[in-house]
DRENSE-11162 format. One record per residue (C-alpha): x, y, z. Coordinates in steps of 0.25 Angstrom, whole numbers, m for minus. Last residue first. Layout:
BEGIN
     x     y     z
     X     Y     Z
...
//
This chain:
BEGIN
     x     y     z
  m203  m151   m17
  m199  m142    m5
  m195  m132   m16
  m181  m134   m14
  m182  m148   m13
  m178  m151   m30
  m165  m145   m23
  m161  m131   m32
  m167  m119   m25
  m165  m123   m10
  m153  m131   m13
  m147  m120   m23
  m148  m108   m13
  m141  m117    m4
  m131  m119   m14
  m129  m105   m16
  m129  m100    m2
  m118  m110     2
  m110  m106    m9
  m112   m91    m6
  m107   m95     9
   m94  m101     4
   m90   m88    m3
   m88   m85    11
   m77   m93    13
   m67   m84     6
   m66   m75    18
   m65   m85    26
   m53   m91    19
   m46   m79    23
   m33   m71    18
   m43   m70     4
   m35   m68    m9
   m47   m71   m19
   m41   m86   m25
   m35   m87   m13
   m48   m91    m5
   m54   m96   m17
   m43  m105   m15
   m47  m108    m2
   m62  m109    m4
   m62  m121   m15
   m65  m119   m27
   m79  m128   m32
   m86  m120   m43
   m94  m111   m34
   m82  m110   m25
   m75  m102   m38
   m89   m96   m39
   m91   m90   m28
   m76   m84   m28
   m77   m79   m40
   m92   m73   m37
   m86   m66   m23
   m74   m58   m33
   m85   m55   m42
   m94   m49   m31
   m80   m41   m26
   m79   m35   m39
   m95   m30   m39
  m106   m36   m47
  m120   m36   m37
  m120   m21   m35
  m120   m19   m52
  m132   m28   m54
  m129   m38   m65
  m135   m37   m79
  m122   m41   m84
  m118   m26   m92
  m122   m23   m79
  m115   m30   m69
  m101   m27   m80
  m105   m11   m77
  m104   m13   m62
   m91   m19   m64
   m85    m8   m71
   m88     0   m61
   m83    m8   m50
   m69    m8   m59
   m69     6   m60
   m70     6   m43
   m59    m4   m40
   m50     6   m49
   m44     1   m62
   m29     3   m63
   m20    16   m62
   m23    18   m47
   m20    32   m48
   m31    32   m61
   m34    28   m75
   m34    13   m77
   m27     0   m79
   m33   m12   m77
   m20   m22   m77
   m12   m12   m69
     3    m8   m70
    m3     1   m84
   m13     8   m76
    m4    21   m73
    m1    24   m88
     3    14  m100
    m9     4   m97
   m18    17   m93
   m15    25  m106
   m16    12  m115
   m29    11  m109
   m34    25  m112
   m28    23  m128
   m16    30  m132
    m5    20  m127
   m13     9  m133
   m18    m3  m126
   m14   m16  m131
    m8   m18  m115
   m22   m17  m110
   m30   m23  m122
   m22   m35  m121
   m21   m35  m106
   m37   m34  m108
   m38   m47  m116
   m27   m56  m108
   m33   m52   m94
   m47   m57  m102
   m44   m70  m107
   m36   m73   m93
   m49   m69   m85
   m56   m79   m95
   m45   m89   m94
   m47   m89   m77
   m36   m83   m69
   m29   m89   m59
   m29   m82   m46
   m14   m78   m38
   m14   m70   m26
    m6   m60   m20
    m8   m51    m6
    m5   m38    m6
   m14   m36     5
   m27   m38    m2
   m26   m45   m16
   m15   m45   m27
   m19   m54   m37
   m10   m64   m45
   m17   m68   m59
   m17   m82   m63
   m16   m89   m77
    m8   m76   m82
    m8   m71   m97
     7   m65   m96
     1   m52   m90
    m9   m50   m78
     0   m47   m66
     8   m36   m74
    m8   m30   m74
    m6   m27   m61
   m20   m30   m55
   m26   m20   m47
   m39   m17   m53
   m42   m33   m51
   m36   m34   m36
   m44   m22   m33
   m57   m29   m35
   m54   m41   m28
   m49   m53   m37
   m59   m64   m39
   m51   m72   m49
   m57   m74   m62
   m70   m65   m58
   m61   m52   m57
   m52   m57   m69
   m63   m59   m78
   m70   m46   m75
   m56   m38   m75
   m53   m43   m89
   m67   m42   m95
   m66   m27   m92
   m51   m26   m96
   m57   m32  m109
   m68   m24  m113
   m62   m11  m110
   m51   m15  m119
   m60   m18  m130
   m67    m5  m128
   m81    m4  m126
   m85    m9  m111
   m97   m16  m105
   m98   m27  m112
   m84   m37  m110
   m89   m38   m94
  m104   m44   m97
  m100   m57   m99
   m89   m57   m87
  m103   m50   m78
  m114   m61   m84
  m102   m73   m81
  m101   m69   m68
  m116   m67   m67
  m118   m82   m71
  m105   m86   m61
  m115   m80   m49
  m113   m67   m43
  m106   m65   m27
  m110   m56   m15
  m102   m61    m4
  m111   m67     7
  m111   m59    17
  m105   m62    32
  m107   m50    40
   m92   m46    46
   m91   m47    63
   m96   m35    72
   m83   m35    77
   m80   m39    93
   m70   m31    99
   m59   m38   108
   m47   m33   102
   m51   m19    98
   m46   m10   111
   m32   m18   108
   m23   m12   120
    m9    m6   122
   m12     5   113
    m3    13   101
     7     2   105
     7    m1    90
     3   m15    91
    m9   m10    98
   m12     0    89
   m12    m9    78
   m21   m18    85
   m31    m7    87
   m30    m2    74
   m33   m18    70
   m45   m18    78
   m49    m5    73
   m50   m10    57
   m57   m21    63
   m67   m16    70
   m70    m6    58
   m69   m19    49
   m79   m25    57
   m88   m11    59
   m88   m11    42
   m92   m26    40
  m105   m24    51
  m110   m12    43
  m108     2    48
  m122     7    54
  m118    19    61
  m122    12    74
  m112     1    71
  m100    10    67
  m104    16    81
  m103     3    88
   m89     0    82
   m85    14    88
   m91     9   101
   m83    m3   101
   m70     4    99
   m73    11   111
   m76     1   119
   m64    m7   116
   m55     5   118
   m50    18   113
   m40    26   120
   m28    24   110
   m34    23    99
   m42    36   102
   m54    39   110
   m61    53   111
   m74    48   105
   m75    56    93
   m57    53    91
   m64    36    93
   m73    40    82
   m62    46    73
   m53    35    76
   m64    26    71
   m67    30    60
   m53    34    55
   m51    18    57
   m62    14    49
   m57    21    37
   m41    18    39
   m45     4    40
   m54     3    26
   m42    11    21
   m32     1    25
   m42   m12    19
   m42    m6     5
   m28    m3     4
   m26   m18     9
   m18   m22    20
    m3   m23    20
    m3   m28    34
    11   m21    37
     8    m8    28
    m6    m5    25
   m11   m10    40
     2    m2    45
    m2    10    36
   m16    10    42
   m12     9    57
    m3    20    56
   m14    27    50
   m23    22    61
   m12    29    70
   m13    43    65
   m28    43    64
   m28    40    78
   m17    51    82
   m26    60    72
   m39    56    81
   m32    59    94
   m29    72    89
   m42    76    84
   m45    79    70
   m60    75    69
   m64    68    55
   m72    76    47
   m60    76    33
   m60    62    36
   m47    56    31
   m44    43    29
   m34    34    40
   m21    31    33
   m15    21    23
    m3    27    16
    m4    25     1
     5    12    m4
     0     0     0
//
């Protein structure tokens, strides 16, 4: 990580002392999170959010990480519940102060954990939202349609296929190197959260496609858009694009998306990256993989988090017993 990770700004927030000396250390906190845990950008401004929140309420109740204790911690969790903050969000504020509180700890800022004991409010279980292979195949019919150029066409068909080919996270896809995708390669290696590698194969219709917009890409010329962005900021990237970031933001390709859903009659909430990302991993259990290397397969630390996918299983083959068995109608 290469910007500095601090709290954000509040142009309202109070501008005590007590609450700059807090602020001070969150920052601290921050940068060791980006530096020794190597976490996620992501992840390090989610922290740095929940903890201005909550040095600005404990600076409105005259506390401070030094003085604040269990109590205390519990009352600013009960007032993220009275303002209605859903159960998710008061986990991961808990979470985001245990982990200050630790740090502190550590640091010798306090020669106590005031978060140690607190109970969280736990995570809802959801089913993750997920499409069927039909509609799969509906939204990769639908993705050489909705654009005019040739090249247009091709980068879209690309980064549908590969999205569904290997389940990468949305930022995973607008980040690859394009170095990564020469030489006509049978797996791709991803770099997920924490820096972390992985290596996915890549089915022959995710191939076809990487072979067909690196043809265009590299074909470009130096006096068209493209050419422009392959010989400019974009050209380390494989989805180069206009911009500091130099390739396609998370947001463009959410937009793009949307106008995939529709060209497939698909409503636009139901089709998100993360929704194809949950339909690869459906439908690799769906046709009998087994949980560990799904597990790898999209760059989860826990199996856990991978088991999930189990319960949409469950939930289809119940639903095909009460629809399906010549019983169901108490026949």
């Amino acid at each position: 990580m290469t910007a500095r990770a601090s709290a954000p700004a509040s142009p309202t927030a109070p501008r005590s002392a007590p609450l700059a000396a807090d602020l001070r250390r969150i920052a601290a906190f921050l940068d060791a999170q980006a530096a020794d845990a190597d976490a996620a950008r992501n992840t390090i401004l989610a922290y740095g959010r929940d903890l201005r929140d909550f040095a600005e309420w404990m600076a409105a109740h005259d506390l401070t990480l030094d003085t604040v204790t269990r109590d205390g911690i519990e009352r600013y969790l009960s007032r993220c519940d009275a303002e209605g903050l859903s159960r998710a969000t008061r986990a991961r504020r808990l979470s985001s102060i245990r982990q200050l509180c630790r740090f502190a700890l550590d640091e010798g800022w306090r020669g106590d954990d005031p978060a140690i004991r607190i109970a969280g409010p736990g995570r809802a279980q959801r089913l993750p939202r997920t499409l069927s292979q039909a509609e799969m195949t509906a939204l990769l019919d639908a993705a050489p349609t909705i654009d005019v150029s040739a090249a247009d066409r091709a980068r879209t068909v690309c980064a549908m296929e590969l999205l569904y080919a290997t389940g990468m996270r949305v930022s995973e896809l607008v980040g690859l190197p394009v170095d990564a995708c020469r030489g006509d390669p049978r797996l791709l290696m991803i770099r997920g959260k924490g820096g972390k590698e992985r290596m996915v194969p890549l089915t022959r219709p995710a191939q076809a496609g990487l072979r067909d917009w690196l043809s265009h890409r590299d074909g470009a010329g130096a006096d068209t858009p493209l050419g422009r962005l392959v010989r400019g900021n974009g050209g380390r990237w494989l989805f180069p694009a206009a911009g500091a970031a130099g390739h396609m933001t998370r947001q463009a390709f959410h937009a793009l998306l949307a106008r995939i859903a529709a060209a497939a009659g698909l409503p636009a909430y139901r089709v998100t990256p993360h929704v194809i990302r949950h339909a690869f991993a459906t439908h690799l259990l769906e046709g009998g993989a087994d949980l560990r290397s799904i597990q790898t397969l999209l760059g989860h630390a826990d199996l856990g988090t991978t088991e999930i996918y189990t319960h949409v299983l469950d939930a289809r083959k119940r639903d095909l017993v009460l629809k399906r068995h010549p019983l169901a109608d108490g026949g």
